[in-house]
C-alpha positions as CSV (number, residue, x, y, z in Angstrom):
1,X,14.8,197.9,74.2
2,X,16.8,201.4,74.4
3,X,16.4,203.2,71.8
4,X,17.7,206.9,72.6
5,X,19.1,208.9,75.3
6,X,16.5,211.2,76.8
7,X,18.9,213.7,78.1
8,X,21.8,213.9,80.5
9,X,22.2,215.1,83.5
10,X,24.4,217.0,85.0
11,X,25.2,218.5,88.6
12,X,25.8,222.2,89.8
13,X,25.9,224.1,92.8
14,X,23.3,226.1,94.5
15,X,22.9,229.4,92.9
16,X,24.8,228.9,89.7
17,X,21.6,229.1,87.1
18,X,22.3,232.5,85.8
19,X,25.7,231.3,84.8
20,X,24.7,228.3,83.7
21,X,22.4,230.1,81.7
22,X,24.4,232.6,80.1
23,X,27.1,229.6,78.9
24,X,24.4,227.3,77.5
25,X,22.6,229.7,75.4
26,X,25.0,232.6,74.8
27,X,27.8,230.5,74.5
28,X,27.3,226.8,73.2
29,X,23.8,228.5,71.3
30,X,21.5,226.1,73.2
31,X,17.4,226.4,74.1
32,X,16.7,227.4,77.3
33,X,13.6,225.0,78.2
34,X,10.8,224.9,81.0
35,X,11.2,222.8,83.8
36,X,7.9,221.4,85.1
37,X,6.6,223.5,87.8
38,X,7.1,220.5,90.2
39,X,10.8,220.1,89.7
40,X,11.6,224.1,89.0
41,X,11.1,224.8,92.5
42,X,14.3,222.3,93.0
43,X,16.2,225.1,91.3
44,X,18.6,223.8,88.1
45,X,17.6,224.4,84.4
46,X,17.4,222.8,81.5
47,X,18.8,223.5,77.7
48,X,18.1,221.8,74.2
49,X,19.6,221.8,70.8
50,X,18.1,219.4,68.6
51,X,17.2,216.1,70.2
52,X,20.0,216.9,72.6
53,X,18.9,217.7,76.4
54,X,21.3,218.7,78.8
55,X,19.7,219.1,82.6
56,X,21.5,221.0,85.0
57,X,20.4,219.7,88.5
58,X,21.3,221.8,91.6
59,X,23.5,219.8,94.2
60,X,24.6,220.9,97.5
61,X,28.2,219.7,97.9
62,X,28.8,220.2,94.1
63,X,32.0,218.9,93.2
64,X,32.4,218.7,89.1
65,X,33.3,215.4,88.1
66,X,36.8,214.8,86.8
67,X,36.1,212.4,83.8
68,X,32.5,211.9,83.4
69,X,31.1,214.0,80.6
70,X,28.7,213.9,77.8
71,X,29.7,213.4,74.5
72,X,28.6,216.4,72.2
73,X,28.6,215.3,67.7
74,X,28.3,218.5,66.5
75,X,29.2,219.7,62.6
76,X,32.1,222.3,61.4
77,X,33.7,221.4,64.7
78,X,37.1,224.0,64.0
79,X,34.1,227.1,63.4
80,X,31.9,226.1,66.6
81,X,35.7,225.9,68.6
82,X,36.1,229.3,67.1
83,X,32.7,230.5,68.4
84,X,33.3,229.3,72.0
85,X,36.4,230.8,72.0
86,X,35.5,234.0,71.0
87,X,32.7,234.0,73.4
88,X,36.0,233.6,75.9
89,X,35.5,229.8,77.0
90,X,38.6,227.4,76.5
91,X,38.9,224.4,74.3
92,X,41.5,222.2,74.6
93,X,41.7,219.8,71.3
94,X,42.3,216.3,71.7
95,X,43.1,213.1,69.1
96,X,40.6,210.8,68.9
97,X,41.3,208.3,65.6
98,X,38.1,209.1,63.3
99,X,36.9,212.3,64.5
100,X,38.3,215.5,65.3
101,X,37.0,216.8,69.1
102,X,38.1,219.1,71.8
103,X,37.0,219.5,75.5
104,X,35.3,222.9,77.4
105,X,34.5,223.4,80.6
106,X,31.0,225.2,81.8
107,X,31.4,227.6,84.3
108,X,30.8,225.0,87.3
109,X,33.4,222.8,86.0
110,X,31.6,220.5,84.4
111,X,33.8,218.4,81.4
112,X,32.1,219.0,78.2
113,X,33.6,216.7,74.8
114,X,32.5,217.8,71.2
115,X,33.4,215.9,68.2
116,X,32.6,215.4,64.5
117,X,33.6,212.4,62.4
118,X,36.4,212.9,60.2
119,X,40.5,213.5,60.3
120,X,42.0,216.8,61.3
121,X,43.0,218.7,58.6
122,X,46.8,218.4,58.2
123,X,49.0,221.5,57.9
């Protein structure tokens, strides 16, 4: 029986860790975490928050997909959108009945969804 999601994986091209880096900690406020020595050598890195894992696998060929993404729940969804924005990524906000959520990019590409259950506040 599935229980849980270990992590998800996602692809980026060779030589793009410091980036990657830099947006998953600095800008979305994830962990850095080690890579067993046996897979570090294939380059790629790996960031948590919470129980979520993002892995960032190196791919020659890299192409970011165009609608596969993970799905992100975070909480006080308008002040994390703030925070990414400030830190100069752009979120695009999207309706979803039930939740409010917007979409980022990472610096490869890679489609990145956030939500939080709820309405959007009306004006």
């Amino acid at each position: 029986m599935i229980t849980a999601v270990g992590h998800v994986q996602l692809a980026a091209p060779p030589g793009s860790e410091e980036a990657l880096r830099a947006f998953y900690t600095g800008v979305l406020g994830m962990a850095e975490t080690s890579k067993p020595p046996a897979l570090a050598a294939r380059g790629g890195c790996w960031f948590q928050a919470g129980t979520v894992r993002l892995h960032l696998g190196i791919e020659a060929g890299f192409r970011p997909a165009r609608k596969a993404h993970p799905g992100l729940r975070v909480t006080g969804i308008e002040a994390y959108a703030a925070r990414l924005e400030a830190r100069g990524a752009s979120v695009t906000w999207d309706e979803l009945p039930g939740h409010r959520r917007f979409y980022c990019a990472d610096p490869v590409g890679n489609r990145l969804e956030f939500l939080e259950p709820g309405e959007r506040p009306r004006p």
